[in-house]
C-alpha positions as CSV (number, residue, x, y, z in Angstrom):
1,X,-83.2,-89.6,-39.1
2,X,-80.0,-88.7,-40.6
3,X,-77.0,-88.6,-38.2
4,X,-76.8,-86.3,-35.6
5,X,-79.5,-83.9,-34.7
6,X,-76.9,-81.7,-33.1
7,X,-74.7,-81.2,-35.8
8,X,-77.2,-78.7,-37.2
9,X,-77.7,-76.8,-34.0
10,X,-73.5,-76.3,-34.6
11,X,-74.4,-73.6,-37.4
12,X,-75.8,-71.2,-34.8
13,X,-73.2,-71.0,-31.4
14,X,-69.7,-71.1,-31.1
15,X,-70.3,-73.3,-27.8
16,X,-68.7,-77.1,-27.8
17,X,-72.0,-79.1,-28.7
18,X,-71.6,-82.4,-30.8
19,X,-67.9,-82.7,-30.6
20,X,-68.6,-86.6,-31.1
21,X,-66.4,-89.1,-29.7
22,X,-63.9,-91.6,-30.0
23,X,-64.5,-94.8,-27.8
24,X,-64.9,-93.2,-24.7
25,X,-63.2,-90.2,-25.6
26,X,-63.5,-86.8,-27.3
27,X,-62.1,-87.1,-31.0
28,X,-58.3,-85.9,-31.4
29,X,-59.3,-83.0,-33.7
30,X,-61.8,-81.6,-30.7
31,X,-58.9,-82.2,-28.5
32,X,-56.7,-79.7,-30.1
33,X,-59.2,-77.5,-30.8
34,X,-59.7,-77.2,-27.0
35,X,-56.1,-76.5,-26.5
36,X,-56.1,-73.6,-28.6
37,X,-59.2,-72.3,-27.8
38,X,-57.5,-72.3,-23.9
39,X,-54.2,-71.1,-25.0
40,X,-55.9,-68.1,-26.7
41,X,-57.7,-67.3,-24.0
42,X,-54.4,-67.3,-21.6
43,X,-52.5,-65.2,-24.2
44,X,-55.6,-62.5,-24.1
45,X,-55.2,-62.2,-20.3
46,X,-51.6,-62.3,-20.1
47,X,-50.4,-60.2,-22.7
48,X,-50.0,-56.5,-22.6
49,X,-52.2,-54.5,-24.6
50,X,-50.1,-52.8,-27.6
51,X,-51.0,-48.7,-27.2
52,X,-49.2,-47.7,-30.0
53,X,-51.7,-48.5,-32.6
54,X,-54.4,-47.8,-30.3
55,X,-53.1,-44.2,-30.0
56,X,-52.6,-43.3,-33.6
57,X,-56.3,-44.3,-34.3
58,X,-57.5,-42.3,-31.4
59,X,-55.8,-39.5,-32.9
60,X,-56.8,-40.1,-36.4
61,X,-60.5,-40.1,-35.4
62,X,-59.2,-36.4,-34.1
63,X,-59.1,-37.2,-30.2
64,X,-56.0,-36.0,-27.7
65,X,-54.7,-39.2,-26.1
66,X,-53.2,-39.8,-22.4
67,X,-51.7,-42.6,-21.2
68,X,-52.4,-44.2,-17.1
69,X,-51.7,-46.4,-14.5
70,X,-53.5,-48.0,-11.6
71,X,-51.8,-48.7,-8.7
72,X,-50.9,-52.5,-9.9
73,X,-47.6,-52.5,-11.3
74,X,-47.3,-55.5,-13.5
75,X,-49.7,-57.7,-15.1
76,X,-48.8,-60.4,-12.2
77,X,-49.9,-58.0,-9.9
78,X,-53.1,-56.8,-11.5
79,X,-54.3,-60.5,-11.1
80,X,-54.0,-61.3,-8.0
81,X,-54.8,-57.6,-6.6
82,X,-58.1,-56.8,-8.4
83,X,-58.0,-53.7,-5.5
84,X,-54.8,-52.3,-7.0
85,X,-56.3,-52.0,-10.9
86,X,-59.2,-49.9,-9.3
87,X,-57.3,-47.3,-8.1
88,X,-54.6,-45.0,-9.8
89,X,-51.3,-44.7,-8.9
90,X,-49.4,-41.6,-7.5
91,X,-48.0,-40.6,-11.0
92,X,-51.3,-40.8,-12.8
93,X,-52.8,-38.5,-10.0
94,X,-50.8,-35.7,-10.3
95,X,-50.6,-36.1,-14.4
96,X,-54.6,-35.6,-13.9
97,X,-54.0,-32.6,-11.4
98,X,-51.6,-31.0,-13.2
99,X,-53.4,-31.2,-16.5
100,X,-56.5,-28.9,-15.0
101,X,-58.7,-31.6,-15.0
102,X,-61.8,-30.8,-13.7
103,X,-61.7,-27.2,-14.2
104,X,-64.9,-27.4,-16.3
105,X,-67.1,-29.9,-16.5
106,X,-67.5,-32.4,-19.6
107,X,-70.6,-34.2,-20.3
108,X,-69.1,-37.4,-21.3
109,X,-65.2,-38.8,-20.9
110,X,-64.2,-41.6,-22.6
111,X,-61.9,-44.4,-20.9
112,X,-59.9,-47.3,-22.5
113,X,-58.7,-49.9,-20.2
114,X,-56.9,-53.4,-21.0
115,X,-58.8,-55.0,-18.8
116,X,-58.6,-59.2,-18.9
117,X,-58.2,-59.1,-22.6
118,X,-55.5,-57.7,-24.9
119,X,-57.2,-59.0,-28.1
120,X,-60.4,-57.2,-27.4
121,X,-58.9,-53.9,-26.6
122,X,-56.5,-54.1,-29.6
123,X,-59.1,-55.2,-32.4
124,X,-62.4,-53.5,-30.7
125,X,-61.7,-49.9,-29.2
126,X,-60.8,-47.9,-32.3
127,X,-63.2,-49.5,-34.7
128,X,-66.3,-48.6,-31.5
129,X,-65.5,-45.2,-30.6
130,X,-65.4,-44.1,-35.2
131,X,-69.0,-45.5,-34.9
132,X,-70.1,-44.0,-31.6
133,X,-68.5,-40.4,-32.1
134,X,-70.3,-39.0,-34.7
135,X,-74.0,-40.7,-33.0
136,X,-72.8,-38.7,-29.7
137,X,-72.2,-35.8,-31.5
138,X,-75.7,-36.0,-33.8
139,X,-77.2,-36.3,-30.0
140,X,-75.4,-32.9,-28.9
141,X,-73.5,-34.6,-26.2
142,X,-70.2,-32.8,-25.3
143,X,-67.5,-35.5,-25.1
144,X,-63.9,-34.4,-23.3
145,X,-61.6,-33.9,-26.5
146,X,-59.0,-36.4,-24.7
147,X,-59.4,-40.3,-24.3
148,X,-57.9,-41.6,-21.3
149,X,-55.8,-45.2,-21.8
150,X,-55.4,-46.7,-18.8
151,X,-52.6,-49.8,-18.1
152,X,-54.1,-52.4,-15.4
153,X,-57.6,-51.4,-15.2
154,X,-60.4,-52.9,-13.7
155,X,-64.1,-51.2,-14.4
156,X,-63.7,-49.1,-11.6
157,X,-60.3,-47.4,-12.2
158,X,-62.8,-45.3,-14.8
159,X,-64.6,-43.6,-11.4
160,X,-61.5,-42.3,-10.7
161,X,-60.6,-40.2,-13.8
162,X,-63.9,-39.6,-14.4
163,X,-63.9,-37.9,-10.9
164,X,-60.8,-36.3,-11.5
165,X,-62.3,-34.5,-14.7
166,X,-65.8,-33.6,-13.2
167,X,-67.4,-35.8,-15.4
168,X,-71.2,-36.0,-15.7
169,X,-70.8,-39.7,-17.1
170,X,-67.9,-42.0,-17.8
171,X,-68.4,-44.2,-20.7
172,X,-65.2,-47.3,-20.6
173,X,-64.5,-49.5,-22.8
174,X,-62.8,-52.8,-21.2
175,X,-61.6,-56.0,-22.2
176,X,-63.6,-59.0,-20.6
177,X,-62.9,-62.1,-19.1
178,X,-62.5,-64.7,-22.2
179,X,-64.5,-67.4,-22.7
180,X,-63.2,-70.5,-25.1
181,X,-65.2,-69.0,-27.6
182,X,-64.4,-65.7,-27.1
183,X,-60.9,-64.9,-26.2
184,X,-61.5,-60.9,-27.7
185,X,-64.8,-59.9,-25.7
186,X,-65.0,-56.1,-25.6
187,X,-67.5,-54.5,-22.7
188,X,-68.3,-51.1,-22.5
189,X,-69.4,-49.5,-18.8
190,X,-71.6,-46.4,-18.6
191,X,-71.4,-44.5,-15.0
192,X,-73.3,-41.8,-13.9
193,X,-71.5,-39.6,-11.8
194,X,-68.3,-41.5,-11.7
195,X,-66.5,-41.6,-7.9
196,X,-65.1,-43.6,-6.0
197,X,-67.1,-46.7,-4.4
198,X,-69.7,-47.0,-7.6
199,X,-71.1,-50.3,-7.1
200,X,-71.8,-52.5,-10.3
201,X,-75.4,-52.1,-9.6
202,X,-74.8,-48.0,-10.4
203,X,-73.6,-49.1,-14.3
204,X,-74.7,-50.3,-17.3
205,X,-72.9,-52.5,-19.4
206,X,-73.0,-53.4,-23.2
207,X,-71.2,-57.2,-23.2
208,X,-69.5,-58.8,-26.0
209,X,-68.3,-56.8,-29.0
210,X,-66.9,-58.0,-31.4
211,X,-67.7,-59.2,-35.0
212,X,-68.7,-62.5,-33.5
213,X,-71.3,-60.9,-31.1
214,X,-72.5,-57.4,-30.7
215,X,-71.6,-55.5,-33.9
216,X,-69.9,-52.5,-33.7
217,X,-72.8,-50.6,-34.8
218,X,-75.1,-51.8,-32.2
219,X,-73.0,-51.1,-29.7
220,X,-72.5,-47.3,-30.9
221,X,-76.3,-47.1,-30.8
222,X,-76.5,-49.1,-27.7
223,X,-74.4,-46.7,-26.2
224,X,-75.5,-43.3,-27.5
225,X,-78.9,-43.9,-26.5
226,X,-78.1,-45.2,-22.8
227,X,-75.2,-42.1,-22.5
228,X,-78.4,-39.5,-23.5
229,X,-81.1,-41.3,-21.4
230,X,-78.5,-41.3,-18.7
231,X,-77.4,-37.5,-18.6
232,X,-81.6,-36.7,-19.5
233,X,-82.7,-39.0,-16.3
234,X,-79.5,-38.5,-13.5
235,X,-78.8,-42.3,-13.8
236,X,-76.9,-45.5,-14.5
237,X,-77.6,-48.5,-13.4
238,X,-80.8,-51.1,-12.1
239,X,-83.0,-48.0,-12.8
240,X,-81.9,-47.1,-16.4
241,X,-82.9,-50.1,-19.1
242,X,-81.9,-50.3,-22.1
243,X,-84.8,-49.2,-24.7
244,X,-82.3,-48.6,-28.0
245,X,-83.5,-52.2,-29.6
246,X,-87.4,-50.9,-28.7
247,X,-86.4,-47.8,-30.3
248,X,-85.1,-50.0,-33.5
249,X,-88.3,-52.2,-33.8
250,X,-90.3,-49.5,-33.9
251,X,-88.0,-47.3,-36.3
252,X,-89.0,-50.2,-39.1
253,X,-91.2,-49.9,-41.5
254,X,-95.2,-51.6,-41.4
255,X,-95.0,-54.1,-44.2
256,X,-97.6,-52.6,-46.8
257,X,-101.1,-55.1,-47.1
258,X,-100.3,-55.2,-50.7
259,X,-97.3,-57.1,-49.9
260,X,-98.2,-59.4,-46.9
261,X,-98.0,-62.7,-49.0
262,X,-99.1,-64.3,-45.3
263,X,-102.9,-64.2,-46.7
């Protein structure tokens, strides 16, 4: 055999197999790599996410935008009070009750939150929603003309607008917890009849996109198909599975006998 049978399984995962070794120790190069890999991953939790660019694209893809907070001030904060990011602050309240919210009732309402990843929200949100819109729409699901950006958010935070605005379902996109392979991990959380005290149980969840993982595609069909099974049935959650990749297996074609070369 020809060196090391691992080195060909390194073609097919971004996880730390056959790094080799030096003596006793990892080789320099792997080292560093580590470092990096680590540093990315604290720069996508502590950094603030940069709305700016997020906005304009929301609003090029023709949505209203509006900007929140939850009730944990700074990034500090929002780490070590998980509590705090679930909630909205005063001022974000009364913006939402102000605004009318909840005067009529939207099907769907989009929410954006930063999450545990800058990088994911920043690279992921925009580039998700231009695929998913026109798939909801195609599905005649009414979406809430404005997306909701919300600074310090955990999952939940997303119950609370969605409450606020009546919403049937509540469909946020989140950045996750980074891995050393994945410091820009999108997730996307789908609750039915957002309030407040939604277990994780009562959502579904589409994990890791990004270009690396879960194409953007996928996820916009991923998501249209759970958001219309979830309004059809009254449900998110353990009871609701996800059939969309069924749905794509059978969507494909019978190869012809003519040209099934497999005798």
């Amino acid at each position: 055999m020809n060196g090391d049978p691992w080195q060909t399984l390194r073609r097919f995962t971004d996880a730390r197999i056959a790094l080799g070794r030096t003596g006793h120790a990892l080789p320099a190069a792997e080292v560093l790599r580590f470092q990096l890999a680590h540093a990315q991953a604290r720069d996508a939790v502590g950094q603030p996410v940069d709305f700016a660019p997020l906005e304009a694209g929301l609003r090029g893809l023709g949505y209203a935008v509006t900007t929140l907070h939850s009730q944990a001030g700074d990034r500090a904060t929002y780490l070590k009070r998980p509590d705090w990011g679930r909630l909205l602050d005063p001022s974000s309240q009364r913006q939402l009750a102000e605004s009318g919210a909840g005067r009529s009732r939207p099907e769907v309402v989009w929410v954006i939150g930063d999450g545990l990843s800058a990088f994911a929200v920043e690279r992921h949100a925009v580039p998700v929603m231009e695929q998913a819109a026109p798939r909801l729409a195609a599905a005649g699901i009414a979406v809430h003309p404005t997306v909701f950006l919300a600074r310090q958010a955990r999952v939940a935070l997303g119950d609370e607008i969605g409450a606020a605005l009546n919403a049937r379902l509540v469909i946020m996109l989140i950045g996750e917890r980074p891995g050393l392979s994945s410091p820009d991990s999108l997730g996307i959380y789908l609750t039915f009849e957002p309030r407040h005290g939604r277990q994780n149980a009562e959502r579904n969840c589409i994990s890791n996109v990004r270009p690396a993982g879960l194409s953007y595609q996928q996820a916009a069909v991923k998501v249209t198909w759970l958001a219309r099974e979830a309004l059809r049935l009254g449900l998110t959650g353990v009871g609701l599975k996800d059939g969309s990749d069924d749905l794509a297996l059978e969507s494909q074609p019978t190869p012809s006998p003519a040209l099934d070369h497999q005798g």
